[in-house]
N, C-alpha and C positions, 0 to 999 in steps of 0.2 A: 963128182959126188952129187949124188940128189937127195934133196931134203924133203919131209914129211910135210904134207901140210895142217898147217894149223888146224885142229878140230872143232866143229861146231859146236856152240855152246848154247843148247836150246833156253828159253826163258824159266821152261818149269825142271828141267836140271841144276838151271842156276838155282833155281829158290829151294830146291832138294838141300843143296850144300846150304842153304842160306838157315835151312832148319836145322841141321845138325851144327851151323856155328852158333846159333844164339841157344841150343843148346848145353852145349860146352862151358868149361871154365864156372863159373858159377854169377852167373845173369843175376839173380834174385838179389845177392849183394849190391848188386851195382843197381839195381833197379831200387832198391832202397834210399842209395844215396842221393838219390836225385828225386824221390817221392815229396819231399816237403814243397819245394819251391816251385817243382814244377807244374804239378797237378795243383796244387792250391792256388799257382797264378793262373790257371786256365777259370778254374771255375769259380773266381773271383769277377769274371769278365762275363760268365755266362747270365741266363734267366734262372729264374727257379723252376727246375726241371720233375720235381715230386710228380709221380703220378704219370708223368712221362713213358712213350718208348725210346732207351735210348742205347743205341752203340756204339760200344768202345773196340774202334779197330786197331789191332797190333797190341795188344790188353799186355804180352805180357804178362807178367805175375798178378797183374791185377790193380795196380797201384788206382790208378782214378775211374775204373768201373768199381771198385769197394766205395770209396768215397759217392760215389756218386747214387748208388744203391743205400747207401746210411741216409742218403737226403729224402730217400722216400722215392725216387726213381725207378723203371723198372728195365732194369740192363740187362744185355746181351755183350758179353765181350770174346771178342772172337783173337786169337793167334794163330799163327801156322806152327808154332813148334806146341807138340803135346808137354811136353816136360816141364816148361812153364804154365800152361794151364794146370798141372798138377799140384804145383805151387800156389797158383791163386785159387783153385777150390779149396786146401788146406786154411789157406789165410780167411778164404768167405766163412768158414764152417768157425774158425776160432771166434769172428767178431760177430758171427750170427745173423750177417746177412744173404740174402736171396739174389745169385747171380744164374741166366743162362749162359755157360761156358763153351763155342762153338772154336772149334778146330776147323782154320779155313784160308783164306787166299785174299788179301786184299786186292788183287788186283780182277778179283776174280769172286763176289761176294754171293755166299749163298741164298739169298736173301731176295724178296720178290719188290717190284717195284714203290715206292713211297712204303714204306714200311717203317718206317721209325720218324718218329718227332725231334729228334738230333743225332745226331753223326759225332764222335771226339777221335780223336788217337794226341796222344803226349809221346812223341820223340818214336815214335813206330811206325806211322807209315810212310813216312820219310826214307826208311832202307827200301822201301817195294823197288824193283828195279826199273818200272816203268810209270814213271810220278804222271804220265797223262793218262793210264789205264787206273789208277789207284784214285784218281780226281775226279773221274767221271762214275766210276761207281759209287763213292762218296756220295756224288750229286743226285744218284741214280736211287741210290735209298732210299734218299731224304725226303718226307711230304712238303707239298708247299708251304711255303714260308717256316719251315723247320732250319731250328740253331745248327752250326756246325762250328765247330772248336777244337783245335788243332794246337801242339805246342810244335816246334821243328826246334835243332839245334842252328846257329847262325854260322857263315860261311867265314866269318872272320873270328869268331867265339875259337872257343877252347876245343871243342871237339871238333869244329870245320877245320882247326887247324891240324889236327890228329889225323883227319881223313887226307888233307891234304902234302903231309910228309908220309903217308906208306903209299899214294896214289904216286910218289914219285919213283917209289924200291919197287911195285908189284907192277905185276904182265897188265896191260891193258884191257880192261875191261871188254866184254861185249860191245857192241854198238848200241843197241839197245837199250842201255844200263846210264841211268842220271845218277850223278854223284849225290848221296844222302842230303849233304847242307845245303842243296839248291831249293828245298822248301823249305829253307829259312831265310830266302831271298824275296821280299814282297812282290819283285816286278817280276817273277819266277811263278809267284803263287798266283797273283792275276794272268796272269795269262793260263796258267793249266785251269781256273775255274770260272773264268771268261763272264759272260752278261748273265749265266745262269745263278747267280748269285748277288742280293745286293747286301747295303752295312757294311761292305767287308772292312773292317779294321785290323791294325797292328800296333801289340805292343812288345815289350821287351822286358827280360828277365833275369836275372842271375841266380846259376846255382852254386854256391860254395864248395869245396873240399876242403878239409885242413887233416890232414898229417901230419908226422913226425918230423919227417924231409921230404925233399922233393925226389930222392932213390924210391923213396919208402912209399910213394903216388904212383912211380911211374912203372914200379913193380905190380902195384894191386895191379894197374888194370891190364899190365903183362900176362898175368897170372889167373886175372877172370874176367875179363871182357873179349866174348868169342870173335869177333874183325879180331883182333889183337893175335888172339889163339891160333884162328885161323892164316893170318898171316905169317907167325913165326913156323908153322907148320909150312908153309911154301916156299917162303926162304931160304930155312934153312940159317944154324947160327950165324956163318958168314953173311947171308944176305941181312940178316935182321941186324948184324951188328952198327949200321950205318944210320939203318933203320932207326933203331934206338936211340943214336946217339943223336939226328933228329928231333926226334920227340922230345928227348930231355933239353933240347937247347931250345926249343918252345915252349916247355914247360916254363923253363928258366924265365924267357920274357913276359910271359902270362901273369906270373904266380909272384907270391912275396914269400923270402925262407927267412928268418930267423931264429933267435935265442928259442922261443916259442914252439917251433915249425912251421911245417909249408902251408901257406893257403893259397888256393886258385878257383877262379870265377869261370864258368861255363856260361856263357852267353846263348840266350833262347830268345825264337822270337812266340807269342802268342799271337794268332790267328781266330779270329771269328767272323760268321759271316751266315745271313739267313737264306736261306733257297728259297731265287722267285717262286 
């Protein structure tokens, strides 16, 4: 019997799927619940950026290119899925401010050399699937001595820990392809952005959930967080059912459930750092 061999999975096929899963299920929810803590601890760290050029990579809905543009800033935030940018144009038009919305490739930025006065992404450019192609154009933006601020999720946090029970159910990734939570590893993040950058510091952060129960978490993000979508979609229920039960036995150590409901801590790290 001869077998098929495995098909090549080019970079920009991968990021093709990568836009129709963050797509899916419903992002903007989930981009909401993690907007307070997370985007406020980024820019809690940064300078006063008013008046500024500044880009927000993997923008998403929009969550800290809005804020950032209320500060008097003047933003550019780019995603590769349209569908979310259609959300954050809605949201800039409600609160009445002034965003450029680019449809675009982090690892691959449309944008011409030192062209912006800071660089940010909160919890986005961390999926790009090539974190030393995503880190150099970062740097590649950014004018001299220009901010750059990053939040990433942490490899032992809540979400590294989510990545790390489907990376055990699902087919192996490309070769090419860094697992998301390794830019929320510092000696991870100095090395992809090397002597081209000094200041770099790190802090850390938590973002809450509280729920009803810990079913009733581990359904939301079943039900709207696209990796999630995506995966039960590959699986298949059998595959997902291990899957699941997984997750929620991590939930369980993470999280506290009682009388009350479920609450759990999503561990973040913040990232800043100024371009020689």
């Amino acid at each position: 019997m001869t077998t098929s061999p495995t098909p090549t999975v080019t970079p920009e096929a991968l990021k093709a799927g990568h836009r129709t899963m963050w797509a899916s299920g419903d992002y903007p929810s989930v981009a909401e619940s993690i907007d307070g803590a997370t985007s406020t601890a980024l820019l809690a760290q940064l300078p006063d950026l008013a008046g500024r050029e500044v880009l927000d990579v993997a923008t998403g809905t929009g969550n800290t290119a809005l804020r950032l543009a209320a500060s008097g800033a003047q933003v550019t935030g780019l995603d590769l899925a349209d569908e979310l940018l259609d959300v954050a144009r809605r949201r800039a038009a409600d609160v009445g401010v002034q965003v450029d919305w680019v449809a675009g490739d982090a690892e691959a930025l449309p944008f011409g050399d030192a062209a912006f006065d800071a660089a940010t992404s909160v919890v986005g450019i961390q999926f790009a699937p090539r974190h030393q192609a995503a880190a150099d154009e970062l740097v590649r933006v950014l004018r001299p001595g220009g901010t750059l601020g990053l939040v990433s999720w942490t490899p032992g946090g809540l979400i590294g820990r989510m990545f790390g029970v489907l990376g055990q159910h699902m087919p192996k990734p490309p070769s090419f392809v860094s697992p998301p939570p390794r830019w929320g590893d510092p000696d991870h993040v100095r090395a992809l952005l090397g002597d081209r950058v000094g200041d770099l510091a790190f802090t850390t952060g938590m973002n809450r959930w509280s729920f009803p129960s810990l079913e009733a978490f581990a359904t939301y993000f079943e039900e709207k967080y696209g990796p999630f979508i995506a995966a039960q979609a590959k699986l298949g229920p059998e595959g997902w059912a291990p899957a699941g039960q997984g997750l929620r036995e991590a939930y369980a150590d993470l999280g506290t459930e009682g009388p009350d409901g479920f609450t759990i801590d999503g561990e973040f790290l913040v990232i800043t750092a100024r371009r020689a």
